[in-house]
N, C-alpha and C positions, 0 to 999 in steps of 0.2 A: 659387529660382523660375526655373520657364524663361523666355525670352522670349517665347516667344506667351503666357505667365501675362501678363505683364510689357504685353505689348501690350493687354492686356483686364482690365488691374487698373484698379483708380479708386481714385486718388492721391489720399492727403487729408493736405494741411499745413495744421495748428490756427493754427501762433506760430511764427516761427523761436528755436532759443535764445539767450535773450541774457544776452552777458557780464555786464552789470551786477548781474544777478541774482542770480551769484554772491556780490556782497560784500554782507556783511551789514547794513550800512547804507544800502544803496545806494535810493533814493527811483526808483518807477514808472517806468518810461519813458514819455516821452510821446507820444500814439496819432500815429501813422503816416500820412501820406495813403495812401486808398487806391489802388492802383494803376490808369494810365492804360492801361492793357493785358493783357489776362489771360496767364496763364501758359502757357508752350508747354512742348511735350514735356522741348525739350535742358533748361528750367531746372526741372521737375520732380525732386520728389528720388526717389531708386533704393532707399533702404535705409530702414528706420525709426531714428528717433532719438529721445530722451525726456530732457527735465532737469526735476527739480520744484523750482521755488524753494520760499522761505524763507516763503512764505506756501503752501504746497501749491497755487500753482497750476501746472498741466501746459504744457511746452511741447516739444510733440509732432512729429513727422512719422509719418503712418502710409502702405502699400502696402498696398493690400487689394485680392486676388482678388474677382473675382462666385464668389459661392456655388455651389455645384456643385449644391445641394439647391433650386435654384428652377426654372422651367420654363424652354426655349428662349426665349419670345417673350419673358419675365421680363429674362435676360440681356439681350436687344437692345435693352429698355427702358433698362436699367442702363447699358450703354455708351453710347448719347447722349451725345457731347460737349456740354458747357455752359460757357463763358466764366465766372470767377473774378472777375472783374474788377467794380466797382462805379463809383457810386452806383444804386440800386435807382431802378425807372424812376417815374417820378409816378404819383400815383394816377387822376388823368383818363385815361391810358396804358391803368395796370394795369384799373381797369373796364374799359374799350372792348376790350381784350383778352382778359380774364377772359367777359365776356357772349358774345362772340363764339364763343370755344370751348367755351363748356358748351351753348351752342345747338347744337352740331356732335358733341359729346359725348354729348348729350341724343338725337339724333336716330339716333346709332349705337345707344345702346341698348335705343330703341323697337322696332327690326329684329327684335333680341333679345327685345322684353318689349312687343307690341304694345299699345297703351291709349289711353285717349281721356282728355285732359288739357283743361280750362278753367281759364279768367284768371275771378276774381271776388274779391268783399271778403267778409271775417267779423268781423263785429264792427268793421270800418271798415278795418282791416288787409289789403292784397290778401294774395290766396293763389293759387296754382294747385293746383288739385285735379286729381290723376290719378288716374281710374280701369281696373284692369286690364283686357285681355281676356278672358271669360271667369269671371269674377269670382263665384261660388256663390251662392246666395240665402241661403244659412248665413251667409255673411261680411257680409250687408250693414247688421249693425249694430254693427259694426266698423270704426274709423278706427285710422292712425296719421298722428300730426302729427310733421313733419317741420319742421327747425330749420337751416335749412342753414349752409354754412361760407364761408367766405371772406373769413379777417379781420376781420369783423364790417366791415370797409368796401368789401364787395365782396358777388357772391354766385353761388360757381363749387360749387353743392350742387343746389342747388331743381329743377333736372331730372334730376342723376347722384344726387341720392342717393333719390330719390321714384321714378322710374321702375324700377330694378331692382328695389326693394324690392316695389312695387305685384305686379309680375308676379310676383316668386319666391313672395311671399305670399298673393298672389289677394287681397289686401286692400286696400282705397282707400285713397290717404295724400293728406293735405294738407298742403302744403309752406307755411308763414307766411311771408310776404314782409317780415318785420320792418324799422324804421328801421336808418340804416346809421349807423357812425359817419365821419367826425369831424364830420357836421353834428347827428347826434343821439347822443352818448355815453351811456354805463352812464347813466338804467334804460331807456333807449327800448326796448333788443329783448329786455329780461325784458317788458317793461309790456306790448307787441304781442302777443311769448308766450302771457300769462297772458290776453290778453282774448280770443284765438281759443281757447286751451284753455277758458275759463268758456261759452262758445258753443256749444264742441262739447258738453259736458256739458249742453246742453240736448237734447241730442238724444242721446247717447250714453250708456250707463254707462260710470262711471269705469273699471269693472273690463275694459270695453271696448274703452281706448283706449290708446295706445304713444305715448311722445316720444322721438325719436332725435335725431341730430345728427350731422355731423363736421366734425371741426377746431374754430374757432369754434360750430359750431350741437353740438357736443359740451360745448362747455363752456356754452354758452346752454344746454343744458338739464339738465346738471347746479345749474346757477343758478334753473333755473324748478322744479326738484322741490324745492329748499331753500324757496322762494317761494310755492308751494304750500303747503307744510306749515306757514308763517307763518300765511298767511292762513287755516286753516284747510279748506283745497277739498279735497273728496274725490281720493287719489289714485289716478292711471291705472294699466294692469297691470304697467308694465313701463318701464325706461326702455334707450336704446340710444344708450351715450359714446363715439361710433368716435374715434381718434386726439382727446382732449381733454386737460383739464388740469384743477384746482382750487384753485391758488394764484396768485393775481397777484403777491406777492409775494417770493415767491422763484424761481429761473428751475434748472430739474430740468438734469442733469448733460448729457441728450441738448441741451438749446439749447445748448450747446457747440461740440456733436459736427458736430453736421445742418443744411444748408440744406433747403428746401422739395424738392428733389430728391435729399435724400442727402447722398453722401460729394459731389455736382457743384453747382458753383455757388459763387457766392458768399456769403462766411459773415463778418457780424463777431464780435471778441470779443465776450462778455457784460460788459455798462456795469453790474452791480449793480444799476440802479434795479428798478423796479418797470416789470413785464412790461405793454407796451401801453396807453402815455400817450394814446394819443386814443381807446379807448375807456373806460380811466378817466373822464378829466379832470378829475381830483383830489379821485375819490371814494376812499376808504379801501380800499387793497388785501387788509386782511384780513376786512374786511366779511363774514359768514359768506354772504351772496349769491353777493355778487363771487366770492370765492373758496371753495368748499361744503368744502373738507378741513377747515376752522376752527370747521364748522356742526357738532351734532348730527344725525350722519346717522342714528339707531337709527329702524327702522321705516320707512327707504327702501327701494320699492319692486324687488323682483328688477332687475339690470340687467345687460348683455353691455359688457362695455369691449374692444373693439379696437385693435392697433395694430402695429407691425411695426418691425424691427431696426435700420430707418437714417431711422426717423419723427423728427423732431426734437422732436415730443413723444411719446417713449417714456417719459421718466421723468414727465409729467405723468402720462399715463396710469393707470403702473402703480402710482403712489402714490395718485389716489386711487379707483382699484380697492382699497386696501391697506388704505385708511380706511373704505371699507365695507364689507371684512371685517370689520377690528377691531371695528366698529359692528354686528356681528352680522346684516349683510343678507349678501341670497342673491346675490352677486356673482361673475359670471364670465370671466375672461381668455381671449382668442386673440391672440397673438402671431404675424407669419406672417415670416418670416428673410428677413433680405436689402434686401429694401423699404423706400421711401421713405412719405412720409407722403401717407395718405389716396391707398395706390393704387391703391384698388377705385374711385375714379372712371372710369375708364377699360375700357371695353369688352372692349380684347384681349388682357388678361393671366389664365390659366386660374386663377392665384391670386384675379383679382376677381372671377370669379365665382364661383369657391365661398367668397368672403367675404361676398359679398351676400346667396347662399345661405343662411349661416350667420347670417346677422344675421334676415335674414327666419325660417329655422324656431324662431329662439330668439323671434322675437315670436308665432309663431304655436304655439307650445305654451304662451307665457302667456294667450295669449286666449284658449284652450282649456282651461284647467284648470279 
């Protein structure tokens, strides 16, 4: 590797190796504080390194170039320095920062995807509803509901993921303002879900209307089409899982790999338990809701699963895209190399737009069939 590779690599050490590992009897080590200072360049490692203990878990060092196959602006995204260092900031923080920049987020994209957006309740649950510019008199008895993301205790979706989709689509989408957790855990944003989905069906046909999501609002609505089908409600044309999951109880090989930005940032080991205690709160993680890969998925609706190479839910993703294959739905994968998760939120990487692009024609060839 040269060094200017070498200066524009992003460095990812998993676990350093450890000696005790080696001996066969040797009992866990115990976890580490985390460090008071992120990593600099000089204590960076240079070379990759790999031991697998005696339990097959990996303890890695990787050097990994930016992909040569992503776009310029791609790269400049990818190099962003990010601090290593933890504890992860509080959540009164992470809102007031999260709202902040999807306002900002939100407002680049409009440039791009001009629309006229109102604040109102459905069914008691706020929404924002945006409607595009220019939007057909064909489309207007067409909805897609929208499920946004952001940990389920935040909500960094409801304009980035509603507003591109609105314009590429020409189609109105309502974005649910769902309860957040940890003050309302697992079922409050199925239960919000399903009562602005029973509402628009007063006005919609099923075969009419789209649930998408990402991050969180991907697996919210892999959870609300299992929910559906409980309850028996007629379902929608189509669903759209960007960067989701289906299992709470098991945690897929990328939460290893990935922080929220990739190979940067700060990354604990995986603790075994079960994936996201506050919005459990000790509801059963295999619950076929909770987690839909456990459900009878035969006779789920068409759906697009997105996600990309350095998403930390890449293996959530593509497992249960994998389940409803097996399950004999019309299910379809785009994977885009390189990327971090859910990074078609963002305006100015040419990759996000032709992902929004592509989420929008794949709903609009199902509401057209």
């Amino acid at each position: 590797m040269t060094r200017k590779n070498r200066l524009t690599a992003l460095v990812f050490l998993l676990t350093p190796v450890l000696m005790a590992a080696q001996q066969p009897n040797a009992q866990p080590a115990a976890p580490q504080p985390l460090p008071l200072q992120p990593t600099t360049a000089a204590e960076a490692p240079q070379r990759d390194t790999s031991f697998i203990d005696e339990r097959g878990t990996a303890h890695i060092t990787r050097v990994v170039p930016i992909p040569a196959s992503i776009s310029e602006p791609a790269k400049r995204f990818l190099a962003r320095a990010e601090p290593d260092q933890g504890p992860p900031e509080p959540l009164a923080a992470r809102r007031s920062r999260t709202d902040a920049w999807a306002v900002g987020a939100g407002a680049k994209w409009s440039k791009l995807c001009p629309n006229k957006m109102v604040e109102d309740k459905i069914g008691g649950v706020p929404v924002r509803i945006v409607t595009p510019e220019g939007m057909p008199e064909s489309n207007r008895d067409k909805v897609l509901l929208n499920l946004h993301g952001g940990g389920f205790n935040s909500d960094s979706g409801s304009y980035t993921e509603s507003i591109p989709i609105a314009g590429y689509s020409k189609i109105k989408v309502v974005a649910a303002l769902y309860r957040l957790a940890p003050e309302h855990p697992y079922p409050a944003a199925v239960d919000d879900s399903i009562t602005v989905y029973k509402e628009l069906l007063k006005t919609y046909k099923p075969e009419h209307i789209v649930i998408y999501g990402t991050s969180a609002g991907a697996i919210l609505t892999a959870e609300v089409a299992v929910r559906i089908q409980q309850l028996g409600l007629p379902e929608p044309a189509a669903l759209g899982i960007f960067s989701g999951m289906g299992d709470f109880a098991r945690d897929g090989d990328s939460m290893a790999l990935y922080a929220l930005r990739g190979l940067a940032g700060h990354l604990d080991p995986p603790n075994g338990g079960p994936h996201d205690a506050d919005y459990l709160r000790g509801a059963d993680p295999r619950d076929p809701v909770i987690s839909p890969i456990y459900a009878d998925l035969h006779g789920m609706p068409p759906a697009l699963f997105v996600s990309s190479g350095r998403d930390l839910l890449l293996s959530g993703t593509v497992n249960l895209h994998r389940a409803y294959l097996n399950a004999g739905v019309d299910a379809r994968l785009i994977v885009y190399d390189g990327l971090p998760h859910a990074f078609w939120y963002g305006s100015e990487l040419p990759e996000s737009i032709e992902a929004n692009r592509a989420m929008a024609d794949f709903f609009v060839r199902q509401l057209t069939r």
